[in-house]
N, C-alpha and C positions, 0 to 999 in steps of 0.2 A: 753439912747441914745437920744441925742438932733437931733433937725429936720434937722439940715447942715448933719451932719453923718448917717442919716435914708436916705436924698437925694442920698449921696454918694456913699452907698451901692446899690440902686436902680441903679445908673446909671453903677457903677461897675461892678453888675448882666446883667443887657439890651448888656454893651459893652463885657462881657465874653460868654452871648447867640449870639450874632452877629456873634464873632470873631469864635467859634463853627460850626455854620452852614455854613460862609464860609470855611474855613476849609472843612469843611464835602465837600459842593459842589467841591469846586476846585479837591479834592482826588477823587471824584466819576467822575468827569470829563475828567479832566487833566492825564496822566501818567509820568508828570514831575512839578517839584518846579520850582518857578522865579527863584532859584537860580542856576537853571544847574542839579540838583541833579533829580537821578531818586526816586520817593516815588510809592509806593502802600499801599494799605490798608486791614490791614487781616480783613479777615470772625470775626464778633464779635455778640455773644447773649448776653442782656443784660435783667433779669426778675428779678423779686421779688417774695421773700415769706414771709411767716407771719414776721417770727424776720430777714431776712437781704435783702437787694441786691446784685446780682451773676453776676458779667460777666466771659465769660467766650472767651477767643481769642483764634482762629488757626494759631501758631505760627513753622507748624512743620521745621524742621533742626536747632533749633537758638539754640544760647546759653546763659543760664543764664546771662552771663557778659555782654550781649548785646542787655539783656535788663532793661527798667528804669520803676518803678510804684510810681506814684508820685500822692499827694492830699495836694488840697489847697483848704479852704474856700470849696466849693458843687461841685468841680470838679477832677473825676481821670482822671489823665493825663498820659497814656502810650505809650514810645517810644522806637523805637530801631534800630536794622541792622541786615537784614539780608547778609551775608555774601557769596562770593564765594571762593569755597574753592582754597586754593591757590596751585601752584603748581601739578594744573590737570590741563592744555591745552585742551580746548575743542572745535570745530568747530560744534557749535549746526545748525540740521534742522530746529528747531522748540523750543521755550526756553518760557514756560509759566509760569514756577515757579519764580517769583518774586524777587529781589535784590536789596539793597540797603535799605533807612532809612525809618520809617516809624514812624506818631502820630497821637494818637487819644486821644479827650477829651470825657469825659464822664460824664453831668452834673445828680447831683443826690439830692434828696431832703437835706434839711440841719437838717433832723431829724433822724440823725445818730451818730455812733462813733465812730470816725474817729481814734482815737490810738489803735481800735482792729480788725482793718483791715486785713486782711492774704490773701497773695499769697503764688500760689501752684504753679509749671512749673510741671508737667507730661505728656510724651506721646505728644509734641507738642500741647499741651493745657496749654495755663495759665487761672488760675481758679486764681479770687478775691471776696472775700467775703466779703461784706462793712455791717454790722451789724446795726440794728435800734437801735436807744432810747427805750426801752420798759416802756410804761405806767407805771406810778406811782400810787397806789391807794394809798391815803391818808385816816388813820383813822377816822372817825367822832365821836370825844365826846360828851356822853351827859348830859347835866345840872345837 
C-alpha cells in the first residue's frame, strides 16, 4: 500500500467515524429525519468474546423483509421499517411503540471475517455474530 492510499483510508475511516456519531447524536436527539421521515432507534448491545463480536437489536413486530444487515470495510450497517399494520384503524391514547424506518452503523475492529458473519431474527431479537481472525501460530524450525 503506497502512502496516497494509506492517507485515503485514514481519511475514509475519520469521515465514516464522523458520519457515525452524527448519525448517532441526531437519532438520540431528534425523533425525525431532514427528510420528513419519522426514524427511531432500537435498543442495541453490542460485546465481545474471545472468537467473535455479538450485537444483538430489539426489533420486536418486524419482519424479516424488512429488514437489511449489511457490511463494508469495519462497519455493520443495519436498516429497516418498522410497519403499521394496515387495515386496523386505530385512534391511539397514547402510541410509544415506534414506526417507521430506522439505521444504525456499527463500527467494528478490522480483525475480523467478514464472509462468516450470521444473522439470527428470533423472538424480536436479531442476533449477529461477526467472528474474529483467530491467531496463527506459526511453526519454528530448527537448524
Amino acid at each position: 500500500m503506497n502512502d496516497e492510499t494509506q492517507k485515503k483510508g485514514s481519511v475514509d475511516d475519520l469521515v465514516a467515524d464522523v458520519e457515525a456519531y452524527i448519525d448517532d447524536w441526531f437519532q438520540a436527539k431528534l425523533p425525525f429525519t431532514f427528510q420528513g421521515g419519522v426514524r427511531w432507534t432500537p435498543q442495541t448491545d453490542v460485546y465481545e468474546t474471545e472468537d467473535d463480536y455479538r450485537v444483538t437489536m430489539a426489533l420486536p413486530g418486524m419482519s424479516t423483509q424488512d429488514i437489511q444487515v449489511h457490511f463494508e470495510r469495519d462497519t455493520l450497517r443495519i436498516r429497516g421499517v418498522r410497519r403499521e399494520r394496515r387495515g386496523d384503524p386505530r385512534n391511539y391514547f397514547k402510541m410509544e411503540i415506534p414506526v417507521g424506518p430506522f439505521e444504525r452503523r456499527i463500527r467494528l475492529p478490522r480483525s475480523i471475517v467478514a464472509d462468516e458473519i450470521t444473522v439470527h431474527y428470533e423472538n424480536g431479537l436479531l442476533r449477529i455474530t461477526v467472528p474474529k481472525v483467530s491467531p496463527v501460530d506459526v511453526p519454528i524450525e530448527s537448524a
